[in-house]
C-alpha positions in Angstrom: 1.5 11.4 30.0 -0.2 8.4 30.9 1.7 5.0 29.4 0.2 4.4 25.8 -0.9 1.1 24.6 1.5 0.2 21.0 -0.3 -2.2 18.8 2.1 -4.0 16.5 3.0 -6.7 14.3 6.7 -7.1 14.8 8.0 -8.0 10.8 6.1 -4.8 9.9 8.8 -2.0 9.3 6.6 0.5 9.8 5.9 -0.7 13.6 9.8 -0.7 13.6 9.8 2.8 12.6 6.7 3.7 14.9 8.7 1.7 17.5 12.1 3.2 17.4 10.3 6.8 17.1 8.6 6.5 20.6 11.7 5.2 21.9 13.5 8.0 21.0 10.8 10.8 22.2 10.5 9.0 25.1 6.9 7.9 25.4 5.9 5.3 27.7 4.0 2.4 26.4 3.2 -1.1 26.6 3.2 -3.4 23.5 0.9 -6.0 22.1 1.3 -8.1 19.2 -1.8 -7.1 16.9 -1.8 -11.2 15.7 -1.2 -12.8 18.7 -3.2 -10.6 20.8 -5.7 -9.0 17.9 -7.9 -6.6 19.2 -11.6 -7.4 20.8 -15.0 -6.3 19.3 -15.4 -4.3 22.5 -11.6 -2.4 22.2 -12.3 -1.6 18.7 -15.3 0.1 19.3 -14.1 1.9 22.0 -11.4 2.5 20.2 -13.0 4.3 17.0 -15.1 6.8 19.7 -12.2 7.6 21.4 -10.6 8.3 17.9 -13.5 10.0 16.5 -12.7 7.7 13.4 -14.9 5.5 11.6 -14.3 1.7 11.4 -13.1 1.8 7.5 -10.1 3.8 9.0 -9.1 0.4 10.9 -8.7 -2.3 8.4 -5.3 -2.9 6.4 -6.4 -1.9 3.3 -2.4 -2.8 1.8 -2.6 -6.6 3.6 -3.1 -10.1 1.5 -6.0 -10.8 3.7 -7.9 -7.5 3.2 -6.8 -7.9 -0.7 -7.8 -11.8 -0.7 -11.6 -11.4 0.6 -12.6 -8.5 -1.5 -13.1 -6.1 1.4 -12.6 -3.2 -0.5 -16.0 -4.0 -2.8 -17.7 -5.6 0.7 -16.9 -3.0 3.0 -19.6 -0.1 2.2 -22.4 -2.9 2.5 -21.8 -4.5 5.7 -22.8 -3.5 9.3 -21.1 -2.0 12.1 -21.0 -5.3 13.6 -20.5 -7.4 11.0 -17.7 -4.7 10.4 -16.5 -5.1 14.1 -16.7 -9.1 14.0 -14.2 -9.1 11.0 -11.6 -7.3 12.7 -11.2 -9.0 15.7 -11.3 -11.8 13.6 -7.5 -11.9 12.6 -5.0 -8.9 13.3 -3.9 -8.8 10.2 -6.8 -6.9 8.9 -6.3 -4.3 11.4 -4.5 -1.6 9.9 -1.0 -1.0 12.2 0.7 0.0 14.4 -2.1 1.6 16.2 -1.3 3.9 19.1 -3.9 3.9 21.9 -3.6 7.0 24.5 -5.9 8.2 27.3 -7.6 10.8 25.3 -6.7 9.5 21.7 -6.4 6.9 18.9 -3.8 6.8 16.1 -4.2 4.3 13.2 -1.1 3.9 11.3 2.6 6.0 11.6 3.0 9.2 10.5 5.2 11.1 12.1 4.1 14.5 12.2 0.8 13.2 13.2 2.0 11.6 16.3 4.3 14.2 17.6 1.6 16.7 16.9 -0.9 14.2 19.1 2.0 13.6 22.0 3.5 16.7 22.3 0.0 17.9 23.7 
């Protein structure tokens, strides 16, 4: 398998977790901090094809900045691009870690969802 591209905000525990699980199964991957290095409008919508997911699925719907500007109530009326704009606007909406592979795109950790993706 090709190296992976892990998408993290380093205080987050669950990147911790995602982090010390691909550690210990061995996948190859090169990090990015998701604030210092947040995503562009371009890798996000490349990103949600290659996932097959739709960009609701990308935005930290748990965070204080999600929480702060009302998303949840803005969300269903705002464009692709305006939708796209906002989340390479500041990592911290961008829901993480996010794991990006060849042939795949995984938003958030859960376990059993990644092995079943990896072990491929």
């Amino acid at each position: 398998m090709k190296e992976c591209l892990f998408l993290e905000y380093p205080a987050c525990g669950t990147c911790r977790k995602a982090r010390k699980w691909l550690d210990e199964h061995g996948v190859c991957y090169a990090d990015r901090h998701i604030v210092d290095d947040r995503p562009t409008i371009d890798e996000l919508r490349e990103w949600g094809v290659r996932g097959g997911l739709p960009l609701r699925k990308f935005f930290n719907t748990s965070g204080l900045v999600y929480k702060s500007m009302q998303l949840k109530d803005k969300l269903d009326g705002m464009s692709e691009a305006g939708q796209l704009e906002l989340l390479a606007s500041d990592g911290k909406l961008v829901k993480r870690p996010l794991l990006v592979g060849e042939d795949f795109v995984l938003v958030g950790f859960k376990p059993e969802e990644w092995e079943k993706v990896l072990q491929k």
